[in-house]
C-alpha positions as CSV (number, residue, x, y, z in Angstrom):
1,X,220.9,125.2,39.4
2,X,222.1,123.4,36.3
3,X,221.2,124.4,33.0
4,X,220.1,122.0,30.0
5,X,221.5,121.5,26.3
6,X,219.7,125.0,25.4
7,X,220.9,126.8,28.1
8,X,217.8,127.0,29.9
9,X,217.8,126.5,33.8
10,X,216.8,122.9,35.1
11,X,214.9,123.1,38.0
12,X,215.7,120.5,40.3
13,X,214.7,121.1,43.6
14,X,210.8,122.0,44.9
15,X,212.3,124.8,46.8
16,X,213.7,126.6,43.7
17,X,210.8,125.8,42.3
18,X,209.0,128.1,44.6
19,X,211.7,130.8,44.3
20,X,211.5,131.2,40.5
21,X,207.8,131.0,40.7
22,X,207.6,134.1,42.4
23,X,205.9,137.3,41.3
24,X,208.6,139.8,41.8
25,X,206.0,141.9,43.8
26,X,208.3,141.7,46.7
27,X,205.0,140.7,49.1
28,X,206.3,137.6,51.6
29,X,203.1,135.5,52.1
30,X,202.9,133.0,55.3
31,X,205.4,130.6,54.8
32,X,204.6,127.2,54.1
33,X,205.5,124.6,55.9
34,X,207.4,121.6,54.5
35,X,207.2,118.2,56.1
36,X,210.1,115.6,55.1
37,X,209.5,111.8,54.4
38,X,211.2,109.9,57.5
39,X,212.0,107.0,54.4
40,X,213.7,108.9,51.9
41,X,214.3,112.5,53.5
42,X,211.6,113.6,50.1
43,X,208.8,116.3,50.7
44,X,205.5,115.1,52.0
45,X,202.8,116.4,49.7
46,X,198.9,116.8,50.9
47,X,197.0,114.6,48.4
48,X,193.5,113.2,47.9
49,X,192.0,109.7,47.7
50,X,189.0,108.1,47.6
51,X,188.9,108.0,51.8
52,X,189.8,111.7,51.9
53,X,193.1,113.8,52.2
54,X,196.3,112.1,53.3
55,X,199.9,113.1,52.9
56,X,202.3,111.0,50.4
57,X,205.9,110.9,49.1
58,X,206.7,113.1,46.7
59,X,209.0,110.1,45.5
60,X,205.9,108.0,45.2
61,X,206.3,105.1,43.3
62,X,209.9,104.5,44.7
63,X,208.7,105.3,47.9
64,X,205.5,104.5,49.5
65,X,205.7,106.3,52.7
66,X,202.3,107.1,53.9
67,X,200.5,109.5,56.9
68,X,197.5,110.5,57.5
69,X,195.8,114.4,57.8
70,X,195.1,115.7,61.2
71,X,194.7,119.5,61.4
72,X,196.5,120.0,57.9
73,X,199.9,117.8,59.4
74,X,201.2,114.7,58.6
75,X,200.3,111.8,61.4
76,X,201.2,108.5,61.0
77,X,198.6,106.0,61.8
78,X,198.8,104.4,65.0
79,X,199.4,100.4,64.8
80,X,198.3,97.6,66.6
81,X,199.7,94.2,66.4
82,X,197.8,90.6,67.4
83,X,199.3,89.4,71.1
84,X,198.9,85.8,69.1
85,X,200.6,85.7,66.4
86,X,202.6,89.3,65.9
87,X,200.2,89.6,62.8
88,X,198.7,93.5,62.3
89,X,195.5,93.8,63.4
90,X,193.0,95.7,61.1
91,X,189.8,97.7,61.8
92,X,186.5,95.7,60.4
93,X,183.1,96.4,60.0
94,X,180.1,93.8,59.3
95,X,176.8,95.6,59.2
96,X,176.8,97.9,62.7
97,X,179.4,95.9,64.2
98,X,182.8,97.0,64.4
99,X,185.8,95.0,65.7
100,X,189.9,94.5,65.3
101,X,190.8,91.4,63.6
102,X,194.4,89.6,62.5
103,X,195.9,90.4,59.2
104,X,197.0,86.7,59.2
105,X,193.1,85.8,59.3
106,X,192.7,82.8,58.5
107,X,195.8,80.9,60.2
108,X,195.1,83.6,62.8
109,X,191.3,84.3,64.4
110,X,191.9,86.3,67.1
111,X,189.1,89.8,67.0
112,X,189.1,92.1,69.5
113,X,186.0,95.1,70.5
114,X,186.3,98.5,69.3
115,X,186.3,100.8,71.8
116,X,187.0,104.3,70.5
117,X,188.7,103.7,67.5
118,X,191.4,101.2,69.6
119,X,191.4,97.6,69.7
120,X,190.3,96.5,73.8
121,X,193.0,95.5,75.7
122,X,191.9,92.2,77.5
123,X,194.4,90.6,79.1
124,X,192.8,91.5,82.5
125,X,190.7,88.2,82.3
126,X,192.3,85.1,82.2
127,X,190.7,82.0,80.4
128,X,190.0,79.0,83.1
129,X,190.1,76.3,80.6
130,X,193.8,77.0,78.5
131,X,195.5,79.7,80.7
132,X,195.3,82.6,77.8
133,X,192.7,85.3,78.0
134,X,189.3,86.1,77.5
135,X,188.1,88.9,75.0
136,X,185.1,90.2,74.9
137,X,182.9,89.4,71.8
138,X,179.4,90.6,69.7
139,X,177.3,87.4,68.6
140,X,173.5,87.1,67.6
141,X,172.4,87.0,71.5
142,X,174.3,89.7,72.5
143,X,178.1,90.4,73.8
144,X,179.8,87.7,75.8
145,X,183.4,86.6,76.7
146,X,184.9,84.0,74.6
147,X,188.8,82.5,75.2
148,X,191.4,84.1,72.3
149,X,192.2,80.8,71.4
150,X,189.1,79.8,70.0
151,X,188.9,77.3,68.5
152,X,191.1,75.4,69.9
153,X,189.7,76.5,73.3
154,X,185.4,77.2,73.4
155,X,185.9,78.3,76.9
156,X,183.0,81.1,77.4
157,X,181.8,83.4,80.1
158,X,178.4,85.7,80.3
159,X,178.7,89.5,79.8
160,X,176.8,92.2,82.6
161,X,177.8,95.6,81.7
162,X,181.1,94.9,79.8
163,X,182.5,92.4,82.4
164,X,182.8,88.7,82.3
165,X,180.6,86.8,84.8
166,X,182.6,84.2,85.7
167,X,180.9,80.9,86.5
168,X,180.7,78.8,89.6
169,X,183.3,75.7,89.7
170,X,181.2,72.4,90.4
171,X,182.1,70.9,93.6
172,X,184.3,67.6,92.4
């Protein structure tokens, strides 16, 4: 502890903070538990936003160092990143539809299904017109299976129960 020009005690640390701030009652509560910012080694601190609680830097603005709230401990959100470009992908919503698209939208087009909060995983089915993959896709008539390259590739199957209903080759 250092002291100031007046001879008063400068508090420095969150953790002498606490001690000082004690009641002299001599009663030991549960302990709390302290969770350290993998950044800057600071002390995460349970905060509220405008999409509910999360847990922030307590060196917040120099460090920006995020997580979200799962069961009162910090958990860092799980990312996904676009098998085109590298770009993030992001969770979207337009009206009940929800769906995974690029961060690098518009350069970047690819959107993937929800399932479960995850982006699908599609590689499984292999687009017969450019040799990249097929994911599967919500339009006005209903989900089908379109090429991850649209538009440079319009290559399209039918969906039956979440599956891609590959077509019949013509006879040449």
């Amino acid at each position: 502890m250092t002291r100031d020009n007046g001879g008063k005690p400068k508090i420095q640390d969150p953790w002498e903070s606490e001690f000082l701030q004690q009641d002299g009652s001599g009663y030991i509560g549960t302990p709390s538990k302290r969770y350290r910012c993998p950044k800057c080694q600071g002390v995460l601190l349970l905060k509220q936003g405008k999409n509910g609680a999360f847990w922030g830097c307590e060196n917040y603005p120099t460090c920006d160092y995020t997580a979200n709230d799962e069961e009162g401990r910090p958990v860092r959100a799980k990312k996904y990143f676009c098998p085109l470009c590298g770009g993030q992908l992001r969770k979207k919503t337009h009206g009940a539809n929800t769906f995974w698209g690029c961060s690098n939208y518009p350069e970047c087009k690819l959107t993937l299904e929800d399932h479960n909060g995850e982006p699908t995983s599609s590689r499984k089915y292999p687009c017969r017109a450019c040799g990249h993959y097929l994911v599967r896709k919500k339009g006005p008539k209903g989900y089908f299976w379109g090429c991850i390259k649209y538009p440079d590739c319009r290559h399209t199957l039918p969906d039956y129960q979440g599956q891609p209903v590959p077509r019949k080759r013509s006879a040449d």
